[in-house]
C-alpha positions as CSV (number, residue, x, y, z in Angstrom):
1,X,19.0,24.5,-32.9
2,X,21.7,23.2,-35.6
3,X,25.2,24.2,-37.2
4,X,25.1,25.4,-40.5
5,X,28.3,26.1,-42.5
6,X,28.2,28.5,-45.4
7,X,31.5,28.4,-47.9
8,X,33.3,31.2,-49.9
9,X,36.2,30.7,-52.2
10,X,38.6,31.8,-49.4
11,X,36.6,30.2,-46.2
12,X,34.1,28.3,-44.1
13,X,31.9,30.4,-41.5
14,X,29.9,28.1,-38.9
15,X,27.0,29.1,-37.4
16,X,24.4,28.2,-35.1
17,X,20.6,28.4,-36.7
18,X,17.1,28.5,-35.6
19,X,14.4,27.2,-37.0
20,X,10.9,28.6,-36.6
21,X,7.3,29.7,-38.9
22,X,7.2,33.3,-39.8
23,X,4.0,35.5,-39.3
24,X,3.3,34.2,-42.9
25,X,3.3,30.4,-42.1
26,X,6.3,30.0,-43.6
27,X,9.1,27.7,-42.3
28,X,12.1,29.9,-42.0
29,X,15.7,30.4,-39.7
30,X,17.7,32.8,-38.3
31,X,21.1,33.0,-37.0
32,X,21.5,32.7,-33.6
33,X,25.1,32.9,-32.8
34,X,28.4,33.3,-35.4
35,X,31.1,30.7,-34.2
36,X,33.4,31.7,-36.6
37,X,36.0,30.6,-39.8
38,X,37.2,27.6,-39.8
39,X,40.6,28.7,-40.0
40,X,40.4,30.7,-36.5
41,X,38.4,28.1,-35.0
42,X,41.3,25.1,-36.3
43,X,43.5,26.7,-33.5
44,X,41.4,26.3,-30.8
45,X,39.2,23.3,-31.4
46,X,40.9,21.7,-33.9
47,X,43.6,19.7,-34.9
48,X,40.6,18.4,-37.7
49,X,38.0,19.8,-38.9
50,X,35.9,17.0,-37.9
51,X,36.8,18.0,-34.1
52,X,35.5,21.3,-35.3
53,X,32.2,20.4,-36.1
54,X,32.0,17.9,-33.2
55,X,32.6,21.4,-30.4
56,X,30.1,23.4,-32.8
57,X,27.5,21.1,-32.3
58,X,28.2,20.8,-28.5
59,X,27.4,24.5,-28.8
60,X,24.2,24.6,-30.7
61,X,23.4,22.0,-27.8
62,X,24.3,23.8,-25.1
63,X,22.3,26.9,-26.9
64,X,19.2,25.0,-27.1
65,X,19.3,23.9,-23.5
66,X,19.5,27.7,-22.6
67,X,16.8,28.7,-25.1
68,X,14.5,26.1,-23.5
69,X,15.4,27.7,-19.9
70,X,14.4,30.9,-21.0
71,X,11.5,29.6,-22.8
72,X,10.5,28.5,-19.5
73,X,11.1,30.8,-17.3
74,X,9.5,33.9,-19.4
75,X,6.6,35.8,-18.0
76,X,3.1,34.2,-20.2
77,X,1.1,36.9,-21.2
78,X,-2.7,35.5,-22.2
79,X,-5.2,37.8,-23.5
80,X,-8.8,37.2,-21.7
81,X,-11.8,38.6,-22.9
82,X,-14.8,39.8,-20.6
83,X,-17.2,39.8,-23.4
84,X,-16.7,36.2,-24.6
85,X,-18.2,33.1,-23.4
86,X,-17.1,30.0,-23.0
87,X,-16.9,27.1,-25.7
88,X,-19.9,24.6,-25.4
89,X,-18.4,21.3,-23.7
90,X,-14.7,22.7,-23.1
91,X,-12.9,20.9,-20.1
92,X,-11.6,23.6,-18.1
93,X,-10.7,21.3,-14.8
94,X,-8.4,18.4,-14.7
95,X,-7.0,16.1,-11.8
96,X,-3.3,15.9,-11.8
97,X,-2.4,13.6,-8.5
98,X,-2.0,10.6,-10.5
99,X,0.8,11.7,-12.6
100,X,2.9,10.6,-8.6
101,X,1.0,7.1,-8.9
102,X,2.0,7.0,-12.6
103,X,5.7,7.9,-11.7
104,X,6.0,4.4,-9.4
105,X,3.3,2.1,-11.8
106,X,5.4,2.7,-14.8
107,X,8.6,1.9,-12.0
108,X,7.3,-1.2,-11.8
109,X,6.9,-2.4,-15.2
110,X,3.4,-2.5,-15.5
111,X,3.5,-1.7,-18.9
112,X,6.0,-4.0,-19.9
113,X,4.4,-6.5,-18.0
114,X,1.0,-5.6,-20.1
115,X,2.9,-5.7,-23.5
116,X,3.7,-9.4,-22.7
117,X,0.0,-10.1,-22.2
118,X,-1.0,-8.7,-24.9
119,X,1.0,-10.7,-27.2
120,X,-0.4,-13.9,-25.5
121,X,-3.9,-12.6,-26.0
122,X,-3.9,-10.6,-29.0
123,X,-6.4,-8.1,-27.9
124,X,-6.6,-4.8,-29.7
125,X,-7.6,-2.4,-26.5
126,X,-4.7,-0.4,-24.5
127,X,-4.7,-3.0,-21.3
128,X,-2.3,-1.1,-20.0
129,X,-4.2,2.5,-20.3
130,X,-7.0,0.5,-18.0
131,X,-4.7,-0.9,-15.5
132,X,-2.9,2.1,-14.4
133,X,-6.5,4.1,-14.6
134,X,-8.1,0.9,-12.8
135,X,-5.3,1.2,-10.3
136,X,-5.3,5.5,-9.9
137,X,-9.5,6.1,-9.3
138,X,-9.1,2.6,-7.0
139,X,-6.6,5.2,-4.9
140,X,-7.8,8.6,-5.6
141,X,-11.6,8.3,-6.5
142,X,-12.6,4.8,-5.3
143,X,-16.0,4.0,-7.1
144,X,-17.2,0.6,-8.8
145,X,-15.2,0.1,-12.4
146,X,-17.8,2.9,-14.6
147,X,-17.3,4.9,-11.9
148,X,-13.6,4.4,-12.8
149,X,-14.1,5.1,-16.1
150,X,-15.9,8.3,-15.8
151,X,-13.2,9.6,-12.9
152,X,-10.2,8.9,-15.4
153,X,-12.0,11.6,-18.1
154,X,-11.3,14.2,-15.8
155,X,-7.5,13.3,-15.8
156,X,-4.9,15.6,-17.7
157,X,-4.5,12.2,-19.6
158,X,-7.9,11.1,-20.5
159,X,-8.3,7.3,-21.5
160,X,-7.0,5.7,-25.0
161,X,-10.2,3.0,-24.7
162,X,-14.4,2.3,-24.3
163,X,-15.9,1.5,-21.4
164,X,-16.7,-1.7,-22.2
165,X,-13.2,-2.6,-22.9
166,X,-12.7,-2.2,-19.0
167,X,-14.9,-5.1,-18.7
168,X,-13.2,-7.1,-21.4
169,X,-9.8,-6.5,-19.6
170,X,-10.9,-7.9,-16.3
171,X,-11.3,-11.3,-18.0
172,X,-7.7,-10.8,-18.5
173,X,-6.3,-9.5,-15.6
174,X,-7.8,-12.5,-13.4
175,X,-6.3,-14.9,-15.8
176,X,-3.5,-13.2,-16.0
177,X,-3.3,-12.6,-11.9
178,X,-0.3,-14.9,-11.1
179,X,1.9,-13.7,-13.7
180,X,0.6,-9.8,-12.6
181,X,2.0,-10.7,-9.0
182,X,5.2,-12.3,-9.8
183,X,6.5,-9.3,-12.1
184,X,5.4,-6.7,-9.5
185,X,7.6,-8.6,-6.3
186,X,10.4,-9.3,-9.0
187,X,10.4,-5.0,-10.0
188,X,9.3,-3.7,-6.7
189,X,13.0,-3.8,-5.9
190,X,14.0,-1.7,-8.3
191,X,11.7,0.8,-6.6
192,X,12.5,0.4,-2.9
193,X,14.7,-1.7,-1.0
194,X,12.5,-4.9,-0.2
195,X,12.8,-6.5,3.6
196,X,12.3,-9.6,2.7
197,X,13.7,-11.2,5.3
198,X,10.4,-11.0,6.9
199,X,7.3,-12.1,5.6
200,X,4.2,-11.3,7.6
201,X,0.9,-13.1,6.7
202,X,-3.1,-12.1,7.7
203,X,-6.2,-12.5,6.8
204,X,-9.4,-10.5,6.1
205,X,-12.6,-11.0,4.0
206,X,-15.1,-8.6,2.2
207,X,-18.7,-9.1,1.6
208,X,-20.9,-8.7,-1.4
209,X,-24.5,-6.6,-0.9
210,X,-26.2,-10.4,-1.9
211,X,-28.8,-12.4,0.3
212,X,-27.8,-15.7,-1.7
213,X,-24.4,-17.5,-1.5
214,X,-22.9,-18.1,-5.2
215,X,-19.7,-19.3,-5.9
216,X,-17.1,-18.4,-3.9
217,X,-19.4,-15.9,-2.2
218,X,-20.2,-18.1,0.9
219,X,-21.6,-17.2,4.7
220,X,-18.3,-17.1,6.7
221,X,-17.7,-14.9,9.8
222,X,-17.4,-11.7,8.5
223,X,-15.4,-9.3,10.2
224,X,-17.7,-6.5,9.9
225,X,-20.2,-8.7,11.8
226,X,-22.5,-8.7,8.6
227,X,-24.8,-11.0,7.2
228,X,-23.9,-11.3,3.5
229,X,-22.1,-13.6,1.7
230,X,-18.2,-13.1,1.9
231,X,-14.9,-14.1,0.0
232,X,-11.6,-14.2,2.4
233,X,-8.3,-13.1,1.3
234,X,-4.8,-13.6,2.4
235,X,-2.0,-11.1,1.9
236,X,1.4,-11.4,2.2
237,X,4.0,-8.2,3.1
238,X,7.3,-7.5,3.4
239,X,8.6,-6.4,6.9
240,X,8.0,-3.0,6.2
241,X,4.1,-3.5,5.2
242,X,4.6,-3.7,1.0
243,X,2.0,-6.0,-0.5
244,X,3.9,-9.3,-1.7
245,X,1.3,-11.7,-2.8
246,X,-2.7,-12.2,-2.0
247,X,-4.7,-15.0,-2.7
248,X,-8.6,-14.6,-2.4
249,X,-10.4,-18.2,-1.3
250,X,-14.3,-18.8,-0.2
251,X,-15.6,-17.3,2.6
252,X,-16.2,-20.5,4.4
253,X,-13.6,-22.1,3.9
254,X,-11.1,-22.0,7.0
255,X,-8.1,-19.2,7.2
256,X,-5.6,-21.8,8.3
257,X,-5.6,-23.5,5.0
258,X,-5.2,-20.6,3.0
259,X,-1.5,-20.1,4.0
260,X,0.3,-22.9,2.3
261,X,-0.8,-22.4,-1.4
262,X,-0.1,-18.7,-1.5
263,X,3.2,-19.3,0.0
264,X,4.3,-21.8,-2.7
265,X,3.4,-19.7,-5.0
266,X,6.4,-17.1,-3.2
267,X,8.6,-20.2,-2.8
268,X,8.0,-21.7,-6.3
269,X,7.3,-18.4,-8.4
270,X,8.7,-15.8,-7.0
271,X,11.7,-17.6,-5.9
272,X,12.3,-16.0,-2.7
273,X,12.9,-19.2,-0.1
274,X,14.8,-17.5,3.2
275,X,12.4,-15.7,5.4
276,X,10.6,-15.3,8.5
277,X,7.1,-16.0,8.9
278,X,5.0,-13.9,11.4
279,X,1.2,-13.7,11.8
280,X,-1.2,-13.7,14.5
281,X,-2.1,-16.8,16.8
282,X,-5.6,-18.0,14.3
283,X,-2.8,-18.7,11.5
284,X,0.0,-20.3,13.6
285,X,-1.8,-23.6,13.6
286,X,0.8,-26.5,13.9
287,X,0.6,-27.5,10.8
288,X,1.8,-23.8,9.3
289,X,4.4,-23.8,12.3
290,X,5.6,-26.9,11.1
291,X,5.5,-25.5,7.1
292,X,7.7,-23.0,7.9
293,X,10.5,-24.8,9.7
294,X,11.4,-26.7,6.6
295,X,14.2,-25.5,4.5
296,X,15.9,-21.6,5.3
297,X,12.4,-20.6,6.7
298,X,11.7,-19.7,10.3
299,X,8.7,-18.5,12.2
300,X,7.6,-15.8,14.8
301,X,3.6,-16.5,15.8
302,X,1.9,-15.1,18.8
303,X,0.4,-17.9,21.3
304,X,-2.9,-17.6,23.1
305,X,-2.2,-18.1,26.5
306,X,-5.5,-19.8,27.8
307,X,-5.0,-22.1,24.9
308,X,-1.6,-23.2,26.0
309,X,-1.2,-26.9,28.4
310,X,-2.5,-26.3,31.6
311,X,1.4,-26.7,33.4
312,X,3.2,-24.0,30.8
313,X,-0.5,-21.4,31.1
314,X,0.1,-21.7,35.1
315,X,4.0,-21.2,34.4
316,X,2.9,-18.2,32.1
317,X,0.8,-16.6,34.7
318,X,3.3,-17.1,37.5
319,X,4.9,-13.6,38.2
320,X,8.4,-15.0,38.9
321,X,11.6,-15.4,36.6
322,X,10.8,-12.1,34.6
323,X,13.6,-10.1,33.5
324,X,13.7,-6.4,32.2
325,X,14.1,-6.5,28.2
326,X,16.3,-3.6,28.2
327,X,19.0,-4.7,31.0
328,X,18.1,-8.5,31.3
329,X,18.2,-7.6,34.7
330,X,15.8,-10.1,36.8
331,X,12.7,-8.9,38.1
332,X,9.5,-9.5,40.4
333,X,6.1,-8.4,39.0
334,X,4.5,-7.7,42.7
335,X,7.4,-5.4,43.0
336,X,6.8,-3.4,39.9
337,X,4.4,-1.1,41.5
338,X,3.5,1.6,39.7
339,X,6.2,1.8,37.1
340,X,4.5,2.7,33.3
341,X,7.0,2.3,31.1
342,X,9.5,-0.7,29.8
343,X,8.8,-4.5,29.0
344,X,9.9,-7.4,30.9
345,X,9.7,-11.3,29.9
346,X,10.7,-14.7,30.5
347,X,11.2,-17.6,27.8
348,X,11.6,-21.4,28.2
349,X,12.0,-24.4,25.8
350,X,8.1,-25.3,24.6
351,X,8.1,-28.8,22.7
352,X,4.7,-30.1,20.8
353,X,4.2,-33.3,19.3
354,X,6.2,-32.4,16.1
355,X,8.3,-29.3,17.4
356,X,11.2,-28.2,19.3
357,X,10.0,-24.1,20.5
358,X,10.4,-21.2,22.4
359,X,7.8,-20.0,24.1
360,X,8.3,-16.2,25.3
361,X,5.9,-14.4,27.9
362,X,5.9,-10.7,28.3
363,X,4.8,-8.6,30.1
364,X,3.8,-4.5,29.8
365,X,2.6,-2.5,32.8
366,X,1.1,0.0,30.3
367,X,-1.1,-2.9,29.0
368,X,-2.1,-4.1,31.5
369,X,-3.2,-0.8,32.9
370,X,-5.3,-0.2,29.5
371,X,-7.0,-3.9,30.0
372,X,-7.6,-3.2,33.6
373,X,-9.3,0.5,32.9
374,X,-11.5,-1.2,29.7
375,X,-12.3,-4.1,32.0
376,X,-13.6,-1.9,34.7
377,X,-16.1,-0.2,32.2
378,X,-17.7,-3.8,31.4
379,X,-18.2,-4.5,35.1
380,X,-19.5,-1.4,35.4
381,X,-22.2,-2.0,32.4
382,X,-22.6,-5.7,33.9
383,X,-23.6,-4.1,37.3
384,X,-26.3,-2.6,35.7
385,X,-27.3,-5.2,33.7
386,X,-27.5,-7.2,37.1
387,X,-29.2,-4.1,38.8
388,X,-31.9,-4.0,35.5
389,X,-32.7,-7.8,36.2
390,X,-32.7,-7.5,32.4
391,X,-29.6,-9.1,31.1
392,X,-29.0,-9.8,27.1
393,X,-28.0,-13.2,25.4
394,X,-24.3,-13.6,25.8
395,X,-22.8,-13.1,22.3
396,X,-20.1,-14.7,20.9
397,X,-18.0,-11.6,21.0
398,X,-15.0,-12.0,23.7
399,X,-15.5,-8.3,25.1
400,X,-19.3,-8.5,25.5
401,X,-19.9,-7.0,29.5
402,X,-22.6,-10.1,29.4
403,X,-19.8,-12.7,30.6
404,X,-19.6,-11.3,33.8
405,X,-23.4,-11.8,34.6
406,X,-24.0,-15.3,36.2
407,X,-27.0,-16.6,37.2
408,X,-28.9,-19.1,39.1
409,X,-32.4,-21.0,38.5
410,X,-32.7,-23.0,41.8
411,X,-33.0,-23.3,45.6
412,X,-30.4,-24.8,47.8
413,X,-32.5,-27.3,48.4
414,X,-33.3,-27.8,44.7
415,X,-36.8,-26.4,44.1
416,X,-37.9,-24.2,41.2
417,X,-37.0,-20.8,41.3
418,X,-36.7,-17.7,39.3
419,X,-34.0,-16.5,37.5
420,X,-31.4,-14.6,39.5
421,X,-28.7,-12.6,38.5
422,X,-25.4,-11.9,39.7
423,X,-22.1,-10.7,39.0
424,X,-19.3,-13.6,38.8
425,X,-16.5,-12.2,40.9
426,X,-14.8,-15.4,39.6
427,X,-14.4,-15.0,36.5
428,X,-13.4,-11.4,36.8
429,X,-10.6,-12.0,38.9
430,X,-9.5,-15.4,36.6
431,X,-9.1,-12.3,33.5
432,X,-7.2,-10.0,35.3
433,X,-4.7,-13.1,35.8
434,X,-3.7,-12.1,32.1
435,X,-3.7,-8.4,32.4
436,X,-0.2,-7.1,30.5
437,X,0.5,-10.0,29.1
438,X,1.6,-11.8,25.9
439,X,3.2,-15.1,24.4
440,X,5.0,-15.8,21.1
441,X,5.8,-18.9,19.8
442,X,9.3,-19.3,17.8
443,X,11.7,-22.0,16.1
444,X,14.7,-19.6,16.5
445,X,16.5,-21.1,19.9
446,X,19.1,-19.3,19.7
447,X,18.3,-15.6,18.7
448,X,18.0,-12.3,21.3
449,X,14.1,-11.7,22.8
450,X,14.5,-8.1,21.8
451,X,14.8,-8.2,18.1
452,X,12.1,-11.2,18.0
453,X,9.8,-9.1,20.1
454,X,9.6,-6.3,17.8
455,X,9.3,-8.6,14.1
456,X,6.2,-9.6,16.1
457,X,5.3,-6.4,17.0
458,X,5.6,-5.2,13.4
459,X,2.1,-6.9,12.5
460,X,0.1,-4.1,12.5
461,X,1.4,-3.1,9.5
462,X,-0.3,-5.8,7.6
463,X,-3.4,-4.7,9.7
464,X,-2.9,-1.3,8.4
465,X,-2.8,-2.4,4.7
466,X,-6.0,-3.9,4.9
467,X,-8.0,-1.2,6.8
468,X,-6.3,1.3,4.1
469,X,-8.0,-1.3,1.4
470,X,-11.2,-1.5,3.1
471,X,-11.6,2.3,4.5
472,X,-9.6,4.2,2.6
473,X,-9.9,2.6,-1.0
474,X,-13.5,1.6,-0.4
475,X,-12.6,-2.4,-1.4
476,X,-16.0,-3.3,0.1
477,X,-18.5,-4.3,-0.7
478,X,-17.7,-5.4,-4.0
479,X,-20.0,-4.8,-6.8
480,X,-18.9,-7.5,-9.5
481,X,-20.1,-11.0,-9.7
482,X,-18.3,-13.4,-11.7
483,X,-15.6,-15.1,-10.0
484,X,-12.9,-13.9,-12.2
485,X,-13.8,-10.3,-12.1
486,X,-14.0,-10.4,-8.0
487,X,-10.2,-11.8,-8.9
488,X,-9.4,-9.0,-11.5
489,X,-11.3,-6.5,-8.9
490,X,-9.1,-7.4,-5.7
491,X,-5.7,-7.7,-8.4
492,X,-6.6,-3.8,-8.8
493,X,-7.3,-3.6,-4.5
494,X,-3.9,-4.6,-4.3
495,X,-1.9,-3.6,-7.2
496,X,-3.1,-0.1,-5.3
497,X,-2.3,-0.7,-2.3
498,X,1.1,-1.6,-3.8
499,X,1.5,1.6,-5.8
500,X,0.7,3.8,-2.8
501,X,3.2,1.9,-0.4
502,X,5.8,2.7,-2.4
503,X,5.3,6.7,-2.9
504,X,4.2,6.2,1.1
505,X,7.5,4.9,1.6
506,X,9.3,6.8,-1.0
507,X,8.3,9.9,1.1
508,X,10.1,8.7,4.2
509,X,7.1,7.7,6.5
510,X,6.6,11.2,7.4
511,X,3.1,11.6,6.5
512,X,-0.4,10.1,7.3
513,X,-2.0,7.9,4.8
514,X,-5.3,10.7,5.3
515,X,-2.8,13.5,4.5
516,X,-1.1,11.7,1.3
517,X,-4.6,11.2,-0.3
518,X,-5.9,14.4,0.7
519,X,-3.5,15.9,-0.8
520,X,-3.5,13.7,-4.1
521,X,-7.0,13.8,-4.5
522,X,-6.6,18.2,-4.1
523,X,-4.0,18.2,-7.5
524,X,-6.5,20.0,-9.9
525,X,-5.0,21.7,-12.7
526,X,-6.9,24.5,-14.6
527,X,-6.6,24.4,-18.9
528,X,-6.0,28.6,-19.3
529,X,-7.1,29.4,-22.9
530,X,-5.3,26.3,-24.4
531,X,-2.2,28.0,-23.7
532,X,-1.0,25.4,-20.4
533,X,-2.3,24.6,-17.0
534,X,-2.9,26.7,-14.0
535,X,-2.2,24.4,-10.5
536,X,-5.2,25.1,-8.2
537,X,-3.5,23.3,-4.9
538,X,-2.1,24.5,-2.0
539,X,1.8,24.4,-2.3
540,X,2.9,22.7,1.0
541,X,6.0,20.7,2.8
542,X,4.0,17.4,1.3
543,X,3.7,19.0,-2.0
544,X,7.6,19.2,-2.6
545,X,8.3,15.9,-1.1
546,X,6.2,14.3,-3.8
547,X,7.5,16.3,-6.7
548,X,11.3,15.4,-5.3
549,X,10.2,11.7,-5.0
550,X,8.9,11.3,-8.1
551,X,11.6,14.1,-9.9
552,X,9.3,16.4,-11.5
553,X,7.7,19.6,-10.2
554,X,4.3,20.9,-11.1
555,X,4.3,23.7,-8.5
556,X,5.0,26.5,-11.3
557,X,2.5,29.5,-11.3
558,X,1.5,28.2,-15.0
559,X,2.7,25.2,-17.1
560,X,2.9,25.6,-20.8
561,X,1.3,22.6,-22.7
562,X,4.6,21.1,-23.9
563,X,6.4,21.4,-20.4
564,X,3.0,19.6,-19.1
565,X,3.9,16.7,-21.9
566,X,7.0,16.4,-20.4
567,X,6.0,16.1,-17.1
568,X,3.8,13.4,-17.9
569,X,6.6,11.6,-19.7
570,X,8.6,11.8,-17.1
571,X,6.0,10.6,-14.8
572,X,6.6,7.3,-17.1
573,X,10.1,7.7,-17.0
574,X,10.5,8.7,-20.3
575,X,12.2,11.8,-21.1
């Protein structure tokens, strides 16, 4: 709507107009509202008439917004027709859930960050339009990169580019991985507060559906026990589990070394320098101990106890000098007894060749109850095993009930004998010695147990982000081959991962990752006649948390087309 201002030789009238096509085609307007003569409306809204127009058009503004309102909130009336069919090849369905991806990928300047690329590369397909698609089906309908392709048709934004420009863009992407990374930890704080101040590290590896190693694509130990060829990865995250940085490295190479490149890249890159490095004991070598004690950097690593001297492993394993974590109170572990709850430790000064540490032992009825119970069912399956006569190969796997099987091949007075089998009492008392308990390693001296305790506890929050990767957005195997498109392929892995632990987080940790993607993958709109979009989804609890995350709603009873356009704008945050 506009002002409008029609003179006689006596006055000015102002009016408010709208503009609109006639039954006739014709473009035409009608006079919504008379604000009056200038004259009158000098004595209110005056002292100019400049200050006139300037309250008229504040009007025709506020007019418009209430138009729009009741444009919106009218009852649609669309005419079906019972003896018409349907339109050959006419969409009717359309997936809606990434438009709440879309809202935190466009967040964090993906776009921007593809513009800049494309100037360096001067390609003419929409790299953007195949990132944030590449990134949505990796979360919502995982499938190899044409699956991708043919998922994103069905979206209420289908995609601006060819198939075989996806292929093209991967090329890019892996060259472009670095700078990817570094512009998504730089804008992720724009999204979400970042804990920084804690940096946990981990690694995992995928393998390939291959018999022959090529490349990077090497026989490593593969975590799923498998025989093909495998790549490793290491991933960085902030203390609260969102992605920072991953690196991906051969699959035989050793874990250990993959630390220190990925984390200059953070130091040199990324610029962050102050933090607190945390992983598990097979990446808290010496060496990466030693790393990160240099400069503002500190680390939390957990210790294998058997591994430790044999004078601080019998210390460990001694019951006395515990105290209780909540009171500091001091405490015997005989005189526990059957107490379930609470923690209890003991720390002492632990000095290596190059280090000055603190070594802290703890201890956790409730764990030690869980490895006694699962201990007792591998006895029980060695028993057997002794009772069969028939007892398997030890494998190399730690838990296998074949440990506790010993045998013997000779006579006391040395003759040739057969093979007899027993169960070595031994060795199942030496691991109930370490029932309930647990050892972490750390260069701060000087800090409480309790808050060092639970940054170490916080690891399975890596571990979550890669079984999300690997289970929930089917990560493995991996169907590409050249080395930079497995690159390009686990940039999308984990730009995804990154997108959905920001709307995870976003929505307050209330929900399960299976009920966030359930409920994304459910969004299906219905096209009604061309006229707008019926949703199909089951309103819920989940439902309006999203829409008030990501501040847009699509819960209406029916969306007219335009209001659906500016939804998806504002999923970009553009209004």
């Amino acid at each position: 709507m506009r002002v409008t201002t029609s003179k006689s030789k006596n006055s000015e009238s102002f009016y408010i107009t709208k503009g609109f096509i006639n039954e006739k085609g014709v473009s035409t307007s009608s006079v919504v509202r008379k604000l009056g003569t200038l004259n009158d409306l000098l004595k209110d809204h005056g002292p100019t008439r400049d200050d006139v127009m300037a309250w008229a058009r504040e009007q025709a503004r506020l007019e418009t917004e209430k138009y729009k309102k009741e444009n919106e909130a009218r009852t649609v009336l669309i005419p079906f027709h019972a003896d018409r069919q349907l339109d050959y090849g006419r969409q009717k369905l359309y997936k809606g859930g990434y438009l709440f991806l879309q809202s935190v990928y466009y967040g964090l300047g993906f776009d921007r960050a593809c513009r800049k690329i494309r100037e360096r590369h001067k390609f003419r397909y929409d790299l953007n339009a195949i990132l944030s698609d590449l990134i949505y089906t990796r979360i919502l309908e995982p499938g190899s990169k044409r699956a991708s392709y043919r998922a994103a048709m069905d979206y209420l934004e289908k995609p601006s580019y060819e198939e075989h420009d996806v292929y093209r863009a991967l090329d890019v992407l892996a060259e472009e991985c670095g700078f990817i990374q570094s512009e998504a930890f730089k804008n992720s704080s724009f999204l979400t507060d970042q804990n920084d101040g804690i940096l946990y590290y981990d690694c995992t590896n995928y393998y390939f559906e291959i018999e022959q190693e090529d490349g990077a694509k090497k026989y490593g130990k593969s975590k799923e026990h498998r025989p093909n060829p495998i790549v490793q990865m290491g991933l960085f995250t902030d203390g609260d589990g969102i992605p920072l940085a991953f690196s991906i490295f051969p699959g035989n190479q050793n874990e250990q070394q993959s630390l220190k490149p990925l984390e200059k890249t953070i130091l040199q890159k990324f610029g962050h320098s102050k933090f607190i490095y945390c992983c598990d004991a097979g990446l808290g070598s010496e060496g990466n101990r030693e790393f990160n004690h240099m400069g503002e950097r500190s680390f939390i690593v957990t210790q294998s106890i058997k591994k430790l001297p044999a004078e601080d492993r019998e210390w460990a394993l001694n019951g006395d000098g515990f105290k209780r974590l909540s009171d500091d109170k001091p405490v015997e572990l005989s005189q526990i007894g059957e107490e379930k709850d609470g923690l209890f430790y003991k720390d002492c000064p632990y000095t290596t060749k190059k280090l000055h540490q603190r070594l802290i032992i703890t201890y956790s009825p409730k764990y030690a109850a869980y490895q006694k119970e699962i201990r007792r069912r591998q006895v029980e399956r060695a028993e057997r095993m002794v009772a069969s006569g028939e007892r398997k190969a030890e494998r190399k796997n730690p838990n296998d009930p074949a440990r506790f099987v010993g045998k013997m091949a000779a006579t006391k007075a040395g003759e040739a004998a057969g093979i007899q089998y027993y169960l070595d009492e031994e060795r199942i008392a030496e691991e109930a010695r370490y029932d309930g308990l647990y050892a972490v390693c750390t260069d701060l001296l000087d800090d409480e147990v309790a808050p060092i305790l639970k940054v170490s506890e916080g690891r399975w929050r890596i571990e979550e982000c890669f079984r999300i990767m690997k289970t929930d957005f089917e990560a493995r195997p991996a169907f590409v081959r050249l080395e930079d498109r497995i690159e390009a392929h686990f940039l999308t892995c984990f730009l995804a991962l990154l997108v959905y632990r920001i709307l995870e987080k976003k929505l307050g940790g209330g929900y399960t990752c299976e009920e966030i993607l359930k409920t994304l993958r459910e969004m299906d709109f219905a096209d009604v006649e061309e006229q707008g979009y019926m949703p199909l989804y089951k309103r819920s609890k989940l439902t309006d948390a999203l829409h008030e995350a990501c501040g847009f709603r699509t819960d209406y009873q029916f969306i007219t087309r335009q209001k659906m356009r500016g939804i998806q704008k504002r999923s970009k945050g553009r209004e």
